[in-house]
PAMI-356570 format. One record per residue (C-alpha): x, y, z. Coordinates in steps of 0.2 Angstrom, whole numbers, padded with zeros to 4 digits, always signed. Layout:
BEGIN
XYZ/...
***
This chain:
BEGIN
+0035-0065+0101/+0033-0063+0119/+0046-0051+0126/+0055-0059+0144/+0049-0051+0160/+0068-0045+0165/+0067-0036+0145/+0065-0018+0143/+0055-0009+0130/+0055+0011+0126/+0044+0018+0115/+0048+0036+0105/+0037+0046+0093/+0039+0060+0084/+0030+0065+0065/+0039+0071+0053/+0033+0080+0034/+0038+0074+0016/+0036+0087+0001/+0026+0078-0014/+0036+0082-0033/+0020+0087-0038/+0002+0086-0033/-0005+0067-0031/-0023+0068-0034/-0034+0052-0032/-0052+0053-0036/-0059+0058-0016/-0041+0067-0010/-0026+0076-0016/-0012+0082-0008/+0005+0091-0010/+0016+0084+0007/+0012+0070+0020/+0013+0066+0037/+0021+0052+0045/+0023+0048+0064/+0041+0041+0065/+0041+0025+0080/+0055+0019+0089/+0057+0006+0100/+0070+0000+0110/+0075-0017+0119/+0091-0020+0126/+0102-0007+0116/+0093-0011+0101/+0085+0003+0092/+0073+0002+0078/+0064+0015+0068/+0047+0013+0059/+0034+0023+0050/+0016+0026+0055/+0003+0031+0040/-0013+0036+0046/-0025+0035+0030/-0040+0045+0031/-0051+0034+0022/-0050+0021+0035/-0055+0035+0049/-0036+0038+0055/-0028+0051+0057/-0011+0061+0066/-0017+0069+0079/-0028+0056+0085/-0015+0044+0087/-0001+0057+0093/-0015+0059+0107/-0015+0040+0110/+0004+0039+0111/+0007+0054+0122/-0007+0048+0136/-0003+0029+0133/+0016+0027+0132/+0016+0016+0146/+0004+0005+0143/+0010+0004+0125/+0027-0004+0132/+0019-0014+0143/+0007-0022+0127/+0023-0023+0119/+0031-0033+0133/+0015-0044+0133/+0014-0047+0115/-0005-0039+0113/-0002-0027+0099/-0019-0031+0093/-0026-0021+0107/-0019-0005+0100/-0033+0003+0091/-0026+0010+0077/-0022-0003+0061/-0006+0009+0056/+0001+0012+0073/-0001-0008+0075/+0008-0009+0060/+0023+0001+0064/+0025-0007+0080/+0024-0026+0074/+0037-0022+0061/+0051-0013+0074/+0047-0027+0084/+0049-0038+0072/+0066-0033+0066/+0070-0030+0084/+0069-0050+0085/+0078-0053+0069/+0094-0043+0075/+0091-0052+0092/+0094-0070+0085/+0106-0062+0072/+0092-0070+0054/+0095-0063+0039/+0080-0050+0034/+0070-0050+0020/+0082-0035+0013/+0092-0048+0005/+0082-0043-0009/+0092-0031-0021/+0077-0025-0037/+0060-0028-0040/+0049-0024-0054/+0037-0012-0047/+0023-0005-0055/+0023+0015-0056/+0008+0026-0052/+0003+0040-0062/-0010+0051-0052/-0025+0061-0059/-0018+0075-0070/-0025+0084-0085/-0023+0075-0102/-0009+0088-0108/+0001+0083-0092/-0003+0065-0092/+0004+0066-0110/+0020+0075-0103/+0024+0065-0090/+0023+0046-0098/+0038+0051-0110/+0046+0046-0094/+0037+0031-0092/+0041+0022-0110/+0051+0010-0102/+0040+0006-0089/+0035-0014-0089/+0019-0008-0077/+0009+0008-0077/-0004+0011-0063/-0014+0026-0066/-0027+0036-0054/-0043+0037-0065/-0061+0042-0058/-0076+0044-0072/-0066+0056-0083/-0054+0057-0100/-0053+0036-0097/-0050+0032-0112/-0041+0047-0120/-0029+0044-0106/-0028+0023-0111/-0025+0031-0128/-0010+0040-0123/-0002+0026-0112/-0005+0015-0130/+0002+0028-0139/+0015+0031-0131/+0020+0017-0120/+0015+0001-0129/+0022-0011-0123/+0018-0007-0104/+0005-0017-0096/-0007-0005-0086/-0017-0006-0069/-0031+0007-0067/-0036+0012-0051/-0054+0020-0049/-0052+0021-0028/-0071+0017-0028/-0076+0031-0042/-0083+0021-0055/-0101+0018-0056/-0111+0002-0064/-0118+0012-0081/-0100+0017-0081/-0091+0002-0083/-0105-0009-0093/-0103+0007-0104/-0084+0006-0108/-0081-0012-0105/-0079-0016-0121/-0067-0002-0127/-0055-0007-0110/-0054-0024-0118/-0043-0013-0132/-0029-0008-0120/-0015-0019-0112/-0024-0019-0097/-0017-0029-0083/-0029-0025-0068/-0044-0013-0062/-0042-0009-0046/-0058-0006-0035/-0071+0001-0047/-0087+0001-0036/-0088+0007-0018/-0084-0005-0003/-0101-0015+0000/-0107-0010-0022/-0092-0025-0026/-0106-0037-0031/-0111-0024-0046/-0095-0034-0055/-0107-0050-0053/-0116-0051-0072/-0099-0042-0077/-0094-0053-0094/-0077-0049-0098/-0059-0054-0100/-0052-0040-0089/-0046-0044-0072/-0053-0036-0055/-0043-0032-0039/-0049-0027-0024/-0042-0015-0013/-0052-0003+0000/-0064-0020+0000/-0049-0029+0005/-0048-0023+0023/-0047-0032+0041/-0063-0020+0047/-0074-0027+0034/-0086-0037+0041/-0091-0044+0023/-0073-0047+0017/-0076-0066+0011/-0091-0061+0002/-0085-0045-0006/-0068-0052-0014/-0076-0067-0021/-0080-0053-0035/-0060-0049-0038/-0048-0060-0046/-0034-0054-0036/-0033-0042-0020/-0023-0027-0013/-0011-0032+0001/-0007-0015+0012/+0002-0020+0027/-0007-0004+0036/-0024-0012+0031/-0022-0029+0043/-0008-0021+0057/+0001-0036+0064/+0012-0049+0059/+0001-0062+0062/-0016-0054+0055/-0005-0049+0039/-0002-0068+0037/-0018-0073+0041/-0027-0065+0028/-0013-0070+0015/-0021-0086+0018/-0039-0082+0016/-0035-0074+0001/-0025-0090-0009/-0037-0100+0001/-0049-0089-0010/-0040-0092-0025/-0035-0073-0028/-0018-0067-0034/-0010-0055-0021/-0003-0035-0026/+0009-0031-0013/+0004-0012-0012/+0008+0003-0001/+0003+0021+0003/+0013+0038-0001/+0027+0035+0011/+0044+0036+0013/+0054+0019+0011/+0056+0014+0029/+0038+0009+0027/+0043-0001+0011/+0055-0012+0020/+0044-0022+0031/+0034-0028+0014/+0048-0035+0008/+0047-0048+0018/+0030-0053+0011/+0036-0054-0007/+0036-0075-0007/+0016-0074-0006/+0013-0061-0018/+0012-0062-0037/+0012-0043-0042/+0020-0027-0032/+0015-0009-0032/+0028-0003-0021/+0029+0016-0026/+0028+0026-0012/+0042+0035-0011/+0045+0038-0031/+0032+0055-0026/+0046+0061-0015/+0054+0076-0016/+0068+0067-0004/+0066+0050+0004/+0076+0046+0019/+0093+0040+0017/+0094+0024+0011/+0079+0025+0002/+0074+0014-0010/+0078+0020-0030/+0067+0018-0046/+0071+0019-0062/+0058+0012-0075/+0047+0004-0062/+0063-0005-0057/+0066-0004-0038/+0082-0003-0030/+0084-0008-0013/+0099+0003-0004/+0101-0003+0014/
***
């Protein structure tokens, strides 16, 4: 992907704020908005715009990484030109970059993107809410084919209840975001082998992943915060998971992106194509990574008040693609 020496490249940044529908609530954060930082690059009148998420819980964050851009421009282009975005330090920022340049290329040679995709069947997250609330808002979801719900330690089951009560025929994924302790799990197991349960994401803490080890059960186990380029034990830690988390802000570039695609089916693990809160210009790079994954929590921009134009569409965890 190296760009020719007579080829210019200009780099633009600027952030921008979404306003949240409601409160998203995970079990270590919640928040009402987000902050992007919108990248665009441009290479001989062609202009492309990305998104750059910086996650917390991976030790990133906007100002840091404005900072970098404002006193690094230069030498950002100039990586660009020399194809060594792995030397950009942040894993989102890489990310934003690869996939401008990426489509930059694309347009350049005139191949048809991965937006040739119309609908997908996404799963849809509901985040940690009260009973009385969850209860409200999954007589919105009873058509749903897969729920994803945000649940730490507390009302478990009670909440299960409701989405079998309500919404029975929808296959559910629970995500714990590392908030589950051992006793807590080998406590339940058995009554979560009662609910339609299609995966549990991320129970234990990075690095407590072998606490699954002497786990006996028929439910399924994905990795997700395990499942990260900066984890020095990944090989060891995702031999506990049936399946992993692919977030393209997890592995930055193209090529790291596809590399651990392969580690994972060399593993023998299914692959979730998932995503952060964002808007849906950070949707459309994953699309292109749909032929290697076998489930897709692709969400983001359903907690939106407004998505950018040309956003992506959900109805029913149904996923319409409007570029």
């Amino acid at each position: 992907m190296t760009i020719k020496n007579l080829d210019q490249i200009e780099l633009n940044f600027k952030t921008k704020s979404f306003k949240l529908k409601d409160k998203f609530k995970i079990s270590r954060v919640s928040k009402k908005n987000i902050q992007v930082i919108d990248i665009s690059l441009t290479k001989n009148g062609i202009t492309i715009l990305s998104e750059c998420i910086p996650y917390a819980r991976y030790n990133e964050n906007v100002k840091d990484i404005l900072s970098y851009l404002t006193s690094n421009k230069s030498k950002i282009e100039k990586i660009l030109k020399e194809d060594k975005i792995k030397k950009i330090p942040y894993l989102c920022l890489q990310n934003a970059l690869t996939s401008a340049m990426v489509n930059i290329l694309q347009r350049e040679n005139k191949k048809k993107t991965s937006r040739t995709i119309k609908k997908f069947t996404t799963s849809i997250t509901i985040p940690i809410f009260s009973l009385e609330k969850t209860k409200k808002i999954l007589q919105k979801f009873t058509k749903t084919k897969i729920i994803k719900i945000k649940l730490n330690e507390k009302e478990v089951i009670p909440k299960l209840c409701l989405i079998k009560q309500i919404c029975p025929k929808s296959k559910i994924i629970i995500d714990a975001n590392e908030s589950w302790s051992k006793k807590f799990l080998k406590e339940n197991i058995k009554n979560l082998e009662q609910f339609n349960i299609l995966l549990i994401e991320q129970p234990f803490p990075r690095g407590k992943d072998y606490y699954l080890k002497n786990i006996q059960s028929k439910l399924k186990f994905c990795a997700d915060e395990s499942f990260h380029i900066k984890n020095k034990n990944l090989i060891r830690d995702i031999k506990y998971y049936d399946c992993v988390n692919l977030k393209l802000d997890k592995f930055g570039t193209h090529e790291q992106i596809l590399k651990y695609i392969s580690i994972a089916k060399k593993a023998k693990k299914r692959i979730m194509l998932g995503c952060m809160v964002s808007s849906s210009l950070s949707i459309y790079p994953s699309l292109r990574y749909f032929p290697h994954c076998d489930y897709f929590d692709l969400d983001g921009p359903y907690f939106l008040k407004k998505d950018r134009l040309g956003g992506i569409t959900y109805q029913n965890g149904l996923a319409k693609i409007n570029l």
